[in-house]
C-alpha positions in Angstrom: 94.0 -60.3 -40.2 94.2 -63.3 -37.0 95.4 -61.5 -33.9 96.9 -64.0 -31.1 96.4 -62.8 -28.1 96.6 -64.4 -24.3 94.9 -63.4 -20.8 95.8 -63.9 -17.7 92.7 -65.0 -15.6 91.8 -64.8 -12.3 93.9 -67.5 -10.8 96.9 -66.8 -12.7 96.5 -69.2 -15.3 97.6 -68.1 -19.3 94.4 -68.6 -21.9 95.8 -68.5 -25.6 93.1 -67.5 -28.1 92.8 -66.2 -31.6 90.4 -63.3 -33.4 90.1 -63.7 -37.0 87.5 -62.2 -39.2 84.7 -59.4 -39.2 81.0 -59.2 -38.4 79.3 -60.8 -35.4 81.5 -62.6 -32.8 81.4 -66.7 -32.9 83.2 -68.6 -30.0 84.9 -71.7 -31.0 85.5 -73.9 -28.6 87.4 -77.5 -29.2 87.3 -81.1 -27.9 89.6 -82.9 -25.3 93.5 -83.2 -25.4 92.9 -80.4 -28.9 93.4 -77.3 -29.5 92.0 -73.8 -31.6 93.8 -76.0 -34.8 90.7 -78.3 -34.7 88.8 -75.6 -36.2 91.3 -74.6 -39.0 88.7 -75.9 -41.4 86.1 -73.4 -39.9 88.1 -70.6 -39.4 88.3 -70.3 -43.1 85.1 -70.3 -44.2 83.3 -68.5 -41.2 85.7 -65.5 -41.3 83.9 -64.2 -43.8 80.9 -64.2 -41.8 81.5 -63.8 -38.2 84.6 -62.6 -36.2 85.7 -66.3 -34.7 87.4 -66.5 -31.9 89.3 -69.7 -31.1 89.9 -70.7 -27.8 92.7 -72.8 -26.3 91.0 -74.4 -23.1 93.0 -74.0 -20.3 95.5 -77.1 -20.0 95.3 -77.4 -23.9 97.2 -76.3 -26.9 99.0 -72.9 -26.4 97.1 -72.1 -22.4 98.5 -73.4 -19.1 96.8 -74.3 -16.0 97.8 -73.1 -12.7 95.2 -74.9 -11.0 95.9 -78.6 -9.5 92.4 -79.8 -11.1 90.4 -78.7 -14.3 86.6 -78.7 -14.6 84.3 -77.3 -16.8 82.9 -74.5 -14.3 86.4 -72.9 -14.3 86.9 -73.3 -18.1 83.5 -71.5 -18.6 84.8 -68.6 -16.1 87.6 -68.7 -18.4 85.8 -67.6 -21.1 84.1 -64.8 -19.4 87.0 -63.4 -18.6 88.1 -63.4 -22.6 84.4 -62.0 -23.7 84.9 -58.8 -20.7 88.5 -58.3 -21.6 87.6 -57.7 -25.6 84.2 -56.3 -24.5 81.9 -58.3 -26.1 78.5 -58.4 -25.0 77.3 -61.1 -26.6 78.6 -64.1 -28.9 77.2 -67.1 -30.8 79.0 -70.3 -29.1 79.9 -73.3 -30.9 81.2 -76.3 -29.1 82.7 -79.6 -30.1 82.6 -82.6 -27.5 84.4 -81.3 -24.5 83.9 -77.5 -25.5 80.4 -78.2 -26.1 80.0 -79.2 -22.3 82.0 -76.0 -22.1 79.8 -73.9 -23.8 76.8 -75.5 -22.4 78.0 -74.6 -19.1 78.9 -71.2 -19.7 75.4 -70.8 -21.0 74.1 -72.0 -17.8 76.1 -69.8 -16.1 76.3 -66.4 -18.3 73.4 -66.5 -20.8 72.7 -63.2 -20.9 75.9 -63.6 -23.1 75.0 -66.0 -25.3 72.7 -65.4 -29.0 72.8 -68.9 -30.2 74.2 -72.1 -29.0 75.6 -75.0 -30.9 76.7 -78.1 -28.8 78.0 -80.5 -31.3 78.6 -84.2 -29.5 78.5 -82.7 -26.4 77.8 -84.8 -23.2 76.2 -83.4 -20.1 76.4 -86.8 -18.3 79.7 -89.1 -18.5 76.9 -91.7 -19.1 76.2 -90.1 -22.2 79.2 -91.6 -23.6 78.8 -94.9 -25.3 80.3 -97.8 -22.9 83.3 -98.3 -25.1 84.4 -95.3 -25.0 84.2 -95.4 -21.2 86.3 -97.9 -21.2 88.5 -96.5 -23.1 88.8 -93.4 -21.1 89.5 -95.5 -18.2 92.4 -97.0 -19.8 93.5 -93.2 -21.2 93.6 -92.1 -17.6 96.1 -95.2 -16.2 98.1 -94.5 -18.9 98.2 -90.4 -18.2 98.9 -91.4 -14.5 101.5 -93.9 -15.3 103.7 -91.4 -17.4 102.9 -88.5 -15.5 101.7 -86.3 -18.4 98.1 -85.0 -19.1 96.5 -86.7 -16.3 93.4 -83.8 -15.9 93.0 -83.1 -19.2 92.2 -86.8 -19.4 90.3 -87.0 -16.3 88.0 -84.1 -18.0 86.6 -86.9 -19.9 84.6 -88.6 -16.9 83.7 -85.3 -15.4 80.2 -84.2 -15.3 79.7 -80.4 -16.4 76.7 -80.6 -13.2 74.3 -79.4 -15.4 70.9 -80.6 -14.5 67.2 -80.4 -16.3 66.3 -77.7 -14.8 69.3 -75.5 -15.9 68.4 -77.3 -19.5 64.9 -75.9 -19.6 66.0 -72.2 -18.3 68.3 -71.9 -21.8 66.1 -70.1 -23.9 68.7 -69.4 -26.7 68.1 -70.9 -30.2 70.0 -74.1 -30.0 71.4 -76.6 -32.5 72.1 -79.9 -31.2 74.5 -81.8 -34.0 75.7 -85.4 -33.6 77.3 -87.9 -36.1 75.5 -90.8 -36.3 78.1 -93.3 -35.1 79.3 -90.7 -32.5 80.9 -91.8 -29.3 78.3 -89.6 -27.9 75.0 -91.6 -27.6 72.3 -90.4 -29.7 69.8 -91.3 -27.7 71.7 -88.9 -24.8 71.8 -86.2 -27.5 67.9 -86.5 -28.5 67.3 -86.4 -24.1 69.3 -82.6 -24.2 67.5 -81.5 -27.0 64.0 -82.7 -25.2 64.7 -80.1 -22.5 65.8 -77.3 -24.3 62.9 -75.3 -25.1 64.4 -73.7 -28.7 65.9 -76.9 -30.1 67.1 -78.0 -33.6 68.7 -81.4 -33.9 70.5 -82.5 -36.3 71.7 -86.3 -36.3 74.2 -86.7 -39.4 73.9 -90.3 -40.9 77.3 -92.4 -41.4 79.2 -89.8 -39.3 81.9 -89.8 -36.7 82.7 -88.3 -33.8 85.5 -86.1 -35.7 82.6 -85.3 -38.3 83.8 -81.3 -38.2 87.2 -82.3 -39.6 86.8 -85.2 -42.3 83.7 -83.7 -44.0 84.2 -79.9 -43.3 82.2 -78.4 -46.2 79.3 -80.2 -45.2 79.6 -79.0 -41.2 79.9 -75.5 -41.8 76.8 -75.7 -44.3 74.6 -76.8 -41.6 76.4 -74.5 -38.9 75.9 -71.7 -41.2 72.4 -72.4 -42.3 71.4 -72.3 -38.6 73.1 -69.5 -37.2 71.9 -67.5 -40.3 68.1 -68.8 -39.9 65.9 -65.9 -38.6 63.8 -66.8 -35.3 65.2 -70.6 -34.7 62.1 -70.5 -32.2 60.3 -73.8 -33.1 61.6 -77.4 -31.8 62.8 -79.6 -35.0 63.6 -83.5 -34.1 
């Protein structure tokens, strides 16, 4: 049975999220200018394992955003507040692009809530990005402006989650690092993450995109299942 629920958070702001399944809780946490619906493909074949719950970010999907900016501190405080309202304790995470800077941040700065972390083509540093993209994100952001419609989700994009190396080596949660090949996430940035994280699997998927969770589900939730189900995840694998 899915329960949708919503919170009002500290500064006023309405978070939409979902609950669907039995067993061990699994955050979900999707990309920029999406929604819980990017995981659709998850949902149904990790309900049977873990209770998901699917997060609207704020300023996405079904959530609002009372605050004049948006930056990944405040969505991780965001998701505090979800975890003490329902009372859980502790969670895996799993985090696509922009959630994954959102779940690395949260991880950073509430690991005591955290039993495994996934950061799939996450980017701690905008120059993680490849240049294109950049670019492309520039030209996203003029356009935002010039209609007057999405303009900090947008900006998101080029923020950095203020994460440094040092906050990198101090997450000691089993951690899977996944990244399509031709992401527009650098592989080289996502090998540098996984060199600081002391409990480190990564997982570079040949010929895939950036959208790699959605065009080849079956084989995404293989390897997110085979590593959240892996006993110990303590040794370093790239």
């Amino acid at each position: 049975m899915m329960q949708k629920k919503s919170l009002i958070v500290s500064d006023g702001t309405k978070i939409y999220y979902e609950i669907i399944g039995m067993g061990f809780p699994l955050v979900m946490l999707h990309g920029n200018s999406g929604s819980g619906r990017t995981f659709n493909n998850q949902v149904a074949f990790f309900k049977d394992y873990f209770t998901c719950i699917v997060v609207d970010s704020r300023g996405h999907g079904r959530s609002n955003n009372t605050s004049k900016i948006l930056e990944f501190k405040q969505m991780s405080n965001d998701l505090y507040e979800i975890l003490d309202a329902e009372k859980i304790v502790k969670a895996h995470l799993l985090g696509f692009s922009d959630g994954g800077n959102i779940a690395a941040r949260f991880v950073v700065d509430h690991p005591e809530y955290v039993e495994k972390l996934i950061l799939n083509a996450a980017n701690l540093r905008v120059s993680g990005l490849h240049l294109h993209f950049r670019i492309l994100s520039k030209l996203e952001i003029w356009l935002a402006k010039l209609l007057k419609h999405n303009v900090a989700v947008k900006k998101l994009i080029l923020k950095e989650t203020e994460i440094t190396v040092k906050d990198l080596q101090k997450i000691k949660q089993p951690t899977l690092i996944l990244i399509g090949q031709f992401d527009v996430v650098s592989s080289a940035h996502s090998r540098n993450i996984a060199k600081y994280i002391p409990k480190t699997v990564l997982k570079i998927v040949p010929n895939a995109k950036h959208s790699f969770l959605r065009k080849s589900p079956i084989s995404y939730n293989k390897i997110v299942l085979a590593f959240l189900q892996e006993v110990g995840n303590n040794e370093k694998h790239f």
